[in-house]
KOLGUVEX-29849 format. One record per residue (C-alpha): x, y, z. Coordinates in steps of 0.1 Angstrom, whole numbers, padded with zeros to 4 digits, always signed. Example, Ala and Ser with C-alpha at 12.3 -4.5 7.8 and 13.67 -1.06 7.14 Angstrom:
2
+0123-0045+0078 +0137-0011+0071 
This chain:
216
-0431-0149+0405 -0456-0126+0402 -0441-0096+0417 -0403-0108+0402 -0412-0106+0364 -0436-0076+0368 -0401-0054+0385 -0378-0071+0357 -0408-0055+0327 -0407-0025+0341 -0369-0023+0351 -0364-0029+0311 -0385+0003+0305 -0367+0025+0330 -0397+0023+0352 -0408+0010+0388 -0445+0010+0405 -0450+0035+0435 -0458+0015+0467 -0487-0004+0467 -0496-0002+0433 -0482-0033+0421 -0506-0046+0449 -0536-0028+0428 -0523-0040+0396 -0526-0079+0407 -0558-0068+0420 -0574-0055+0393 -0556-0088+0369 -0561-0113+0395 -0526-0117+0399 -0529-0133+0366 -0487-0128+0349 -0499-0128+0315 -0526-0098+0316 -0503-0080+0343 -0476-0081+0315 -0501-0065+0291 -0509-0038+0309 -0474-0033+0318 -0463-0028+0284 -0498+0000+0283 -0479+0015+0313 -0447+0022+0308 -0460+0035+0273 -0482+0060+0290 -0461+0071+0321 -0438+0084+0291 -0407+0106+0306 -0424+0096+0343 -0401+0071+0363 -0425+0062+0390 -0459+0043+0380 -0484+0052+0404 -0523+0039+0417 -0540+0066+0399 -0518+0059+0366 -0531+0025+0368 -0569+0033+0376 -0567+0056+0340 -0552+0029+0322 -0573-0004+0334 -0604+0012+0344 -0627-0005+0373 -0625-0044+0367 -0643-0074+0379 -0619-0078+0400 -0621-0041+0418 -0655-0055+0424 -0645-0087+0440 -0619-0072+0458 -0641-0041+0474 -0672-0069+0480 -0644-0090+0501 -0634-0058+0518 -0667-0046+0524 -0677-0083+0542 -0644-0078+0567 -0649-0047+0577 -0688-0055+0584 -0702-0022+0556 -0734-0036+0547 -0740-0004+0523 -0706-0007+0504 -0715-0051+0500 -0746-0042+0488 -0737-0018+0462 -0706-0038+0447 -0732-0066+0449 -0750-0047+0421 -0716-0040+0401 -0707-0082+0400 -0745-0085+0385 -0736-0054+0363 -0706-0074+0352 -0730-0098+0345 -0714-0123+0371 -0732-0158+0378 -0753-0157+0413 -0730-0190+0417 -0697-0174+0410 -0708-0144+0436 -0716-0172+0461 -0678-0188+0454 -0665-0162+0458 -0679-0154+0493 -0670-0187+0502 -0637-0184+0491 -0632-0154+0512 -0647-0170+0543 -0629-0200+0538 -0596-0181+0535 -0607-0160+0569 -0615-0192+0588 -0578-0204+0576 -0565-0175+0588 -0578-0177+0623 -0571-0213+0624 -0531-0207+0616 -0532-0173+0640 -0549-0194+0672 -0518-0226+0662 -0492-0203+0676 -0472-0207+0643 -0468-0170+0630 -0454-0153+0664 -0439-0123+0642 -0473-0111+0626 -0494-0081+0640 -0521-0071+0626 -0513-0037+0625 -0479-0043+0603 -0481-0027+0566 -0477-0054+0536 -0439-0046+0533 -0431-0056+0564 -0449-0088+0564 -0429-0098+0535 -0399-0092+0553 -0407-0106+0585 -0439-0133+0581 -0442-0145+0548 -0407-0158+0550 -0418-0184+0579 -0453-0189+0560 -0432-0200+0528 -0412-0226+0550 -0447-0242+0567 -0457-0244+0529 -0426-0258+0516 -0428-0285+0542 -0457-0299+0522 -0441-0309+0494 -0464-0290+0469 -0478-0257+0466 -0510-0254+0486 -0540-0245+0472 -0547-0238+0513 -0539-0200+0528 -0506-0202+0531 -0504-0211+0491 -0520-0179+0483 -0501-0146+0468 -0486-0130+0498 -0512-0101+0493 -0541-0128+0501 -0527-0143+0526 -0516-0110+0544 -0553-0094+0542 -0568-0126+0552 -0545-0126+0585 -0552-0091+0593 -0592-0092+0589 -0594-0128+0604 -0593-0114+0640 -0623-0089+0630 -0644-0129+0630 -0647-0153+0657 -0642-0193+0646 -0678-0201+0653 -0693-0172+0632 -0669-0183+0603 -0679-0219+0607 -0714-0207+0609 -0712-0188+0571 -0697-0210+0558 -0726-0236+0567 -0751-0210+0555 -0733-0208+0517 -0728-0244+0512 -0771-0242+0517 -0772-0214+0495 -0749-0228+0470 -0776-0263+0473 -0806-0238+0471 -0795-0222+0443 -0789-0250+0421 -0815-0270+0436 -0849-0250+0439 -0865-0212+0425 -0853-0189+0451 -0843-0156+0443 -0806-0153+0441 -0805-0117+0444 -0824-0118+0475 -0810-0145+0489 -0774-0133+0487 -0787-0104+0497 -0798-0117+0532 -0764-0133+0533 -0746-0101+0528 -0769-0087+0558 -0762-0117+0583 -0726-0116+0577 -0719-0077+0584 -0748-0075+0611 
């Protein structure tokens, strides 16, 4: 839906996004429709004669977001860069972002990686590599994800729920974890989480020490 009415706004204007740039857009709105359509509208107003929007026309427009943040914190904790989780660490608390909601989000991530494995090791997703670009996951893989989520009845608030985007990152950087070291965060943040609410730690430092276990 997402992707659908942010083509049709722009189609209206005469415009289309560059590849991957739609991707940074939901990014940087949280693939939320109603603030993606706002800064649509900014867009197409500021590309002016331009028919392609691209990543940098975006970046001038929206500026770095809470969500950048989230989004370069999740991709500094897969790819194990302790420097880069520890500096967008300081932007969340810049963004004056809860301790809590940093923790979440963590967990969210871990949670989503620990899917990821789990559906990889079942045998169900043959077609994915994890060296395939987004496009052709949404040709080839998300189609068979949407049918093992259809079969439920519901939309999933699981993995295979998730924007295509989420779910595709989430498969790709799953492999870089085993199961037990996912299993084994995840213990570790649901004691933090406890901790936090619970006693006077220091949340910075505590966090911190989590960052530095989980890209050792």
């Amino acid at each position: 839906m997402f992707l659908n009415t942010a083509r049709e706004i722009l189609e209206r204007g005469g415009k289309r996004l560059s590849p991957g740039a739609i991707n940074v857009l939901g990014r940087k709105t949280g693939f939320n429709l109603r603030e993606s359509m706002g800064e649509l509208d900014k867009l197409i107003t500021y590309a002016g004669d331009d028919d392609i929007i691209g990543e940098g026309d975006i970046d001038v427009i929206t500026g770095k977001t809470k969500e950048d943040s989230v989004f370069d914190l999740t991709s500094a904790l897969v790819s194990r860069n302790l420097k880069k989780a520890l500096l967008t660490f300081r932007d969340l608390i810049d963004h004056h972002v809860h301790y809590l909601m940093i923790v979440t989000m963590i967990g969210r991530e871990v949670r989503l990686l620990l899917q990821g494995r789990i559906l990889l090791k079942s045998g169900r997703l043959p077609s994915f590599r994890s060296e395939m670009d987004f496009n052709k996951f949404q040709r080839v893989v998300y189609p068979e994800i949407k049918r093992l989520n259809d079969k439920r009845g519901k939309k999933s608030r699981a993995l295979i729920g998730q924007h295509p985007y989420v779910i595709y990152n989430a498969l790709k950087n799953a492999e870089s974890f085993s199961y037990n070291e996912l299993v084994g965060y995840l213990e570790q943040i649901s004691n933090i989480d406890i901790a936090l609410k619970t006693t006077g730690k220091d949340p910075e430092l505590t966090i911190e020490r989590l960052l530095i276990e989980i890209c050792k």
